[in-house]
N, C-alpha and C positions, 0 to 999 in steps of 0.2 A: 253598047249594051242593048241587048233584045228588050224594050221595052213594055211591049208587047206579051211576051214570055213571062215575065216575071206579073204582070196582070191579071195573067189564067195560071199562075201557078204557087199563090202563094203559100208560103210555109203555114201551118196549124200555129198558132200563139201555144196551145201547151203540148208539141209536139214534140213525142219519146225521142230518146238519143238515136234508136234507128232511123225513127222518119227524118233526123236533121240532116243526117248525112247521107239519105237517099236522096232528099232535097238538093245537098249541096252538089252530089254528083251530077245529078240532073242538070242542074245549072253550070256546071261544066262543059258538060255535050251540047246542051240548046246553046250556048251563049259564046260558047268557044274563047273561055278567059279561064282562067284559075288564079285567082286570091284569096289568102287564107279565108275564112269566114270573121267575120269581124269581133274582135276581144279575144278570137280562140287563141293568137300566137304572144297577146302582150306586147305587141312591137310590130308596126306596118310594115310586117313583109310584103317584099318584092319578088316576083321571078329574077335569077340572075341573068347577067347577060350571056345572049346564045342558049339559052335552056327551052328545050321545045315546049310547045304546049299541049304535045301529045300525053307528054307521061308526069304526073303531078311534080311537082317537087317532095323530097321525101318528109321534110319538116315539116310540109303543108299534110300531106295523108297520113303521117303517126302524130305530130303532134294535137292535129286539129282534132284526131278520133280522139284523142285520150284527154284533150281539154273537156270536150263534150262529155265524156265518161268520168270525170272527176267527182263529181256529184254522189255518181254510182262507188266509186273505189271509196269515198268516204264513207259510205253507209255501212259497203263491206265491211271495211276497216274496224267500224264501229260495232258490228255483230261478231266478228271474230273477236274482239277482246273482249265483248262482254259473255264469252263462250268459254268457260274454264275447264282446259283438256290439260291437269297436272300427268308430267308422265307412268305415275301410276295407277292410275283412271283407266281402266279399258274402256270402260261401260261410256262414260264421255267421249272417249276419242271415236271408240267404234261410230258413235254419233255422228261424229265432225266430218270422219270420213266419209258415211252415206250419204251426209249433205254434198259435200264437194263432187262426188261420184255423178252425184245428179245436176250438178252445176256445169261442170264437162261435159256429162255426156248430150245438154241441152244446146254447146255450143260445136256438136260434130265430134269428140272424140269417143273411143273405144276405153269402154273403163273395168278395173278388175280391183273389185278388194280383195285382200291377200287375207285370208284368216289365221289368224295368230293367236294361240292360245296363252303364250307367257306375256305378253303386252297387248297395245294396242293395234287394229288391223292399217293395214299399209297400205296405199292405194296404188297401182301404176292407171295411167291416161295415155292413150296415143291418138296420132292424127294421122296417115297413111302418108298425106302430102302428094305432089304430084310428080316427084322422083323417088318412086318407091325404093330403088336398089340404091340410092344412094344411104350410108349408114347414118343413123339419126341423131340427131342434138338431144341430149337429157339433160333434163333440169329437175338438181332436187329440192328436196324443200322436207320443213317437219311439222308434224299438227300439233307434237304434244310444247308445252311451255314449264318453267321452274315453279310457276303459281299454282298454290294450292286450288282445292274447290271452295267456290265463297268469297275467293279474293277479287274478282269482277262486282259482285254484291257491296262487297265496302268500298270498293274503289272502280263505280263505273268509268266506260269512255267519257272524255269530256274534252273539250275544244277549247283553247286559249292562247291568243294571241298567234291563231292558225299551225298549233301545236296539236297533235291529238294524245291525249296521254291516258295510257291505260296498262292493266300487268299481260306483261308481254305483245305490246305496240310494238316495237322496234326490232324483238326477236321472238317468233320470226312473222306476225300476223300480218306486216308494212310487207315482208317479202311474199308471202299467201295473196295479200291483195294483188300483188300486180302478177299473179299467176292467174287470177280469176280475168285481169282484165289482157291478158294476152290471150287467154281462150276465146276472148267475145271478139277481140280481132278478128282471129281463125274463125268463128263464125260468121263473119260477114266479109271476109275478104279469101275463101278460101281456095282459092285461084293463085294465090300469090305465094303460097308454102311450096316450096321447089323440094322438100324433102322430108321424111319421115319425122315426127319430133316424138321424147314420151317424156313425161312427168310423173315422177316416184314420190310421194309425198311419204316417208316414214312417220311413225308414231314412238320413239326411243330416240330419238338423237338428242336428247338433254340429257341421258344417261347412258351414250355409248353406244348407241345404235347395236346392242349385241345383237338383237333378233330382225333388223334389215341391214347389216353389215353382208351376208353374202347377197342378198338381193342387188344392195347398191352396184355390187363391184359387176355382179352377170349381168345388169344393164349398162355399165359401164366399159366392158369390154364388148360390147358390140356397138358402141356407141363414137360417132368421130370425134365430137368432145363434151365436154359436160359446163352447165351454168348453176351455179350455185347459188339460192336467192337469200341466202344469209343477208345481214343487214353490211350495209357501206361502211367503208370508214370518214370518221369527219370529214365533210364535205363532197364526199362522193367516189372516193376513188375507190378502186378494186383493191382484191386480195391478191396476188400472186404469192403470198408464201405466209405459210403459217407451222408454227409448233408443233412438234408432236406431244402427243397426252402419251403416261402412265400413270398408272394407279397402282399400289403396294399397299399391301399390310402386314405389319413387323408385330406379330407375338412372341411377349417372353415368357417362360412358364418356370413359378419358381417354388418353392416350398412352404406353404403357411404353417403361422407358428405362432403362439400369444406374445403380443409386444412389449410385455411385462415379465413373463414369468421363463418364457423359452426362445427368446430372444436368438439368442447365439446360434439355436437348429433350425432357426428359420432363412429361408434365401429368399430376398424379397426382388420380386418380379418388376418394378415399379422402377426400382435403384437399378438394373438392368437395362431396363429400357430408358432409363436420363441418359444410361452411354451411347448407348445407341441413336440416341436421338441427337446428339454431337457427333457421333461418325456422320451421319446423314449427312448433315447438314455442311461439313468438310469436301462434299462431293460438290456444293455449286463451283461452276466455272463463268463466270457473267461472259468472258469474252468469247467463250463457245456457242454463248445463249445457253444456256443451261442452267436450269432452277429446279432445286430439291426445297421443298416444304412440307412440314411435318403441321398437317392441318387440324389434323383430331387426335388425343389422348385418352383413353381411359384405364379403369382397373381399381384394382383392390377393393375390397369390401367391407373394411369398418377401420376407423384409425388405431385402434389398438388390436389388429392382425396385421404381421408381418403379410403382405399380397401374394398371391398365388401365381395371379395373372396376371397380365396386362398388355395392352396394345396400341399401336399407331397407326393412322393412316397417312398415306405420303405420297405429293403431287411430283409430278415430274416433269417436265417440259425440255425439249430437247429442238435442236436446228436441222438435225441429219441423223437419217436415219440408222449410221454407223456408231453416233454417239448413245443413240439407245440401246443398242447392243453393248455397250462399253458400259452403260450404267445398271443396264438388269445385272448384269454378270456381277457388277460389285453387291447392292444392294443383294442380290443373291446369296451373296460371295459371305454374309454378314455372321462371327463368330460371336459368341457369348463371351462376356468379359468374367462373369463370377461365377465360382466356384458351386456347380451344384444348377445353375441356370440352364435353358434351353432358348430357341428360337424354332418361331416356323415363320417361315415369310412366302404372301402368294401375292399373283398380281404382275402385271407388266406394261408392255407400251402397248394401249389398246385404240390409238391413234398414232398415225404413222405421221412425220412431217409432213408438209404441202411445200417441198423443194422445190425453188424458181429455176425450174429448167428450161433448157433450150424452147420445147414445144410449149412453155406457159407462156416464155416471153413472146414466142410468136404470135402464140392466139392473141395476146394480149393487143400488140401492136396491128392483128388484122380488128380486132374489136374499134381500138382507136379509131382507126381510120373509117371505119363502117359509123362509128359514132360524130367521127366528123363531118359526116355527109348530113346527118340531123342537128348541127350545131350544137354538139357536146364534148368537149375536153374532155378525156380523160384520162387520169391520173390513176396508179396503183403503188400500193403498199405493204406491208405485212402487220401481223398482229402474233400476241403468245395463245392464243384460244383456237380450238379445235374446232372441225366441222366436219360433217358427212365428205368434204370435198377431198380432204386428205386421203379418204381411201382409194379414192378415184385417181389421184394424181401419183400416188404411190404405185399404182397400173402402169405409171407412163403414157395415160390417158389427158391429152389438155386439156386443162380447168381453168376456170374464170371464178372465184369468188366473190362474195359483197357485193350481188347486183338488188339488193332488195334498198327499200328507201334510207333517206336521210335522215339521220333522229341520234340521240343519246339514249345512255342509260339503262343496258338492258342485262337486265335481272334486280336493277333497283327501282327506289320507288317512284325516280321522276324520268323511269322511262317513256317514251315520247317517239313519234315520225311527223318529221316536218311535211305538212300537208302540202307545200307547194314544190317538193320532190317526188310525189307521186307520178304527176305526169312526162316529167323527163326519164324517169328512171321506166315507166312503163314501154317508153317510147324509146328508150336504150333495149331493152331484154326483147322486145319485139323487132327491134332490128338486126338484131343478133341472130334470131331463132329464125330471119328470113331470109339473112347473107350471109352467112356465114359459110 
């Protein structure tokens, strides 16, 4: 040990996360050792044997950065939840986004709000990298959340028991943070990006991405693959396959009439729509994966008027995207049972399945392996819930889902990210976005 060195070079007692790890560098090159920094790993790492001393180890340069940066991911953390951007807020998200705009482009990227006048505006980020011609990794992400305005007010962030729980912690603010801290990497490591990257953060993905749905896909097809920072499933593993969405609305239009006096001329709209709502429901297949739910009812307008109207709305979930086709055409396909009744039915599959294909399973298995080299297992899964990544993968573009943190709960009230998954999971998406 240069002792000497470390004499004339002592670190600052309240020195910023920059200085520590200019520090630590330095002390690499004078001293010619590399061990982790002390507490950053949790565990006295060692060099392995045979590994030069030239080139760090990689759990020693992404996890040590992002242990240092943990302090900072929590604060984020803690400002994005307590920032309520409900998806039909423009005036809020447009906010969210010109902060994030300026959070990027403070750490080296090129940024562009996308002006949108039916929602909120959408952001793309890019970095050049230093293999421009190679095609870039996109990673998306969504600013807006299911929480209303007010709901951060009643229910701030709050820390317990190294949980952070707030509305919409887990989806998607846990995956937002570790996009802020992949950026500050590329700020200070920007030598190491071998390739173009861009970050699309939509402002609708809680409601179907209708107005960044062709954005996503014309980033995605010029893109070699896409990472999804939706949140993990328990315990960490990825998505490889997920659901497809539709959405339906079945109106029956029937005859009003007094339910006392003109009974028999009236064709009630209501009794129409009970049969229908039993054909529906004849269409689930469990072993196709396939779920029809008939989630909202309304109509008619006083108990003693035979209904006029009435309508359903109806979820749909499907495994493949030939079965969606098989189910609009029924639901389509829907006749009126009584005499004098009508229907109008709109709506369809407005999420395509995330089919585990050949090119998911690959990326998946090069991911693994890229994550083995940072001391991470990992495991993938599927879920019945929709994401921006279905439309990507439905390109034939590979996709990686559920790299945003660890946590439960999201869209209730004891949603939550396990703060002590910030640092691996930031330290996975950064190794991703560097070898892949």
């Amino acid at each position: 040990m240069n002792t000497k060195w470390h004499q004339q070079n002592r670190m600052p007692r309240q020195a910023t996360v920059e200085q520590r790890l200019a520090w630590h560098r330095a002390h690499q090159e004078h001293c010619g050792c590399r061990p982790a920094p002390k507490g950053l790993l949790g565990l006295g790492a060692r060099p392995r044997a045979g590994t030069s001393r030239v080139q760090p180890l990689p759990a020693q340069g992404l996890l040590s950065f992002f242990q240092l940066l943990e302090p900072r991911m929590v604060q984020w953390l803690t400002k994005l939840i307590n920032t309520d951007t409900p998806s039909d807020q423009k005036q809020p998200l447009d906010r969210l986004a010109t902060w994030f705009a300026g959070q990027l482009r403070s750490c080296g990227a090129q940024t562009e709000i996308l002006q949108n006048q039916e929602a909120g505006n959408h952001l793309l980020a890019r970095w050049t990298g230093a293999g421009a011609r190679r095609k870039p990794i996109l990673i998306l992400g969504h600013l807006d959340t299911v929480w209303g305005l007010g709901e951060s007010q009643r229910r701030p962030a709050r820390i317990e028991n190294r949980k952070l729980f707030g509305p919409g912690a887990f989806d998607m603010r846990g995956g937002l943070t570790l996009v802020l801290a992949l950026a500050k990497y590329l700020a200070t490591h920007p030598s190491e990006l071998g390739r173009p990257v861009t970050i699309l953060l939509d402002s609708d993905e809680e409601v179907g991405s209708l107005t960044s749905r062709p954005l996503i896909e014309a980033e995605a097809q010029r893109s070699e693959a896409v990472l999804v920072v939706e949140p993990c499933l328990p315990g960490g593993a990825l998505k490889t396959f997920r659901k497809g969405v539709g959405r339906f609305t079945i109106s029956a239009q029937g005859v009003a009439a007094h339910a006392g006096v003109d009974y028999s001329k009236g064709v009630s709209a209501i009794q129409e729509l009970a049969h229908q709502v039993l054909a529906v429901y004849k269409l689930n297949d469990p072993a196709k994966g396939t779920t029809v739910n008939v989630g909202v009812i309304r109509g008619g307008s006083r108990s003693n008027v035979v209904a006029s109207q009435a309508e359903m709305e109806v979820d749909v979930r499907i495994a493949a995207a030939a079965e969606g086709e098989r189910l609009t055409a029924l639901l389509r396909g829907l006749k009126p049972k009584n005499r004098g009744a009508s229907l109008q039915i709109s709506g369809g599959i407005n999420r395509p399945p995330m089919e585990r294909t050949a090119k998911i399973v690959d990326l998946f298995h090069r991911a693994s392996a890229l994550a083995a080299q940072i001391g991470i297992e990992l495991a993938q899964g599927e879920t019945g819930g929709g994401s921006d990544g279905c439309f990507t993968a439905a390109l034939g573009i590979p996709t990686l889902d559920g790299l945003g943190p660890d946590g439960a709960g999201p869209h209730a009230l004891h949603e939550h990210v396990l703060i002590e998954s910030l640092v691996p999971r930031a330290a996975l998406l950064t190794q991703l976005v560097l070898k892949l």
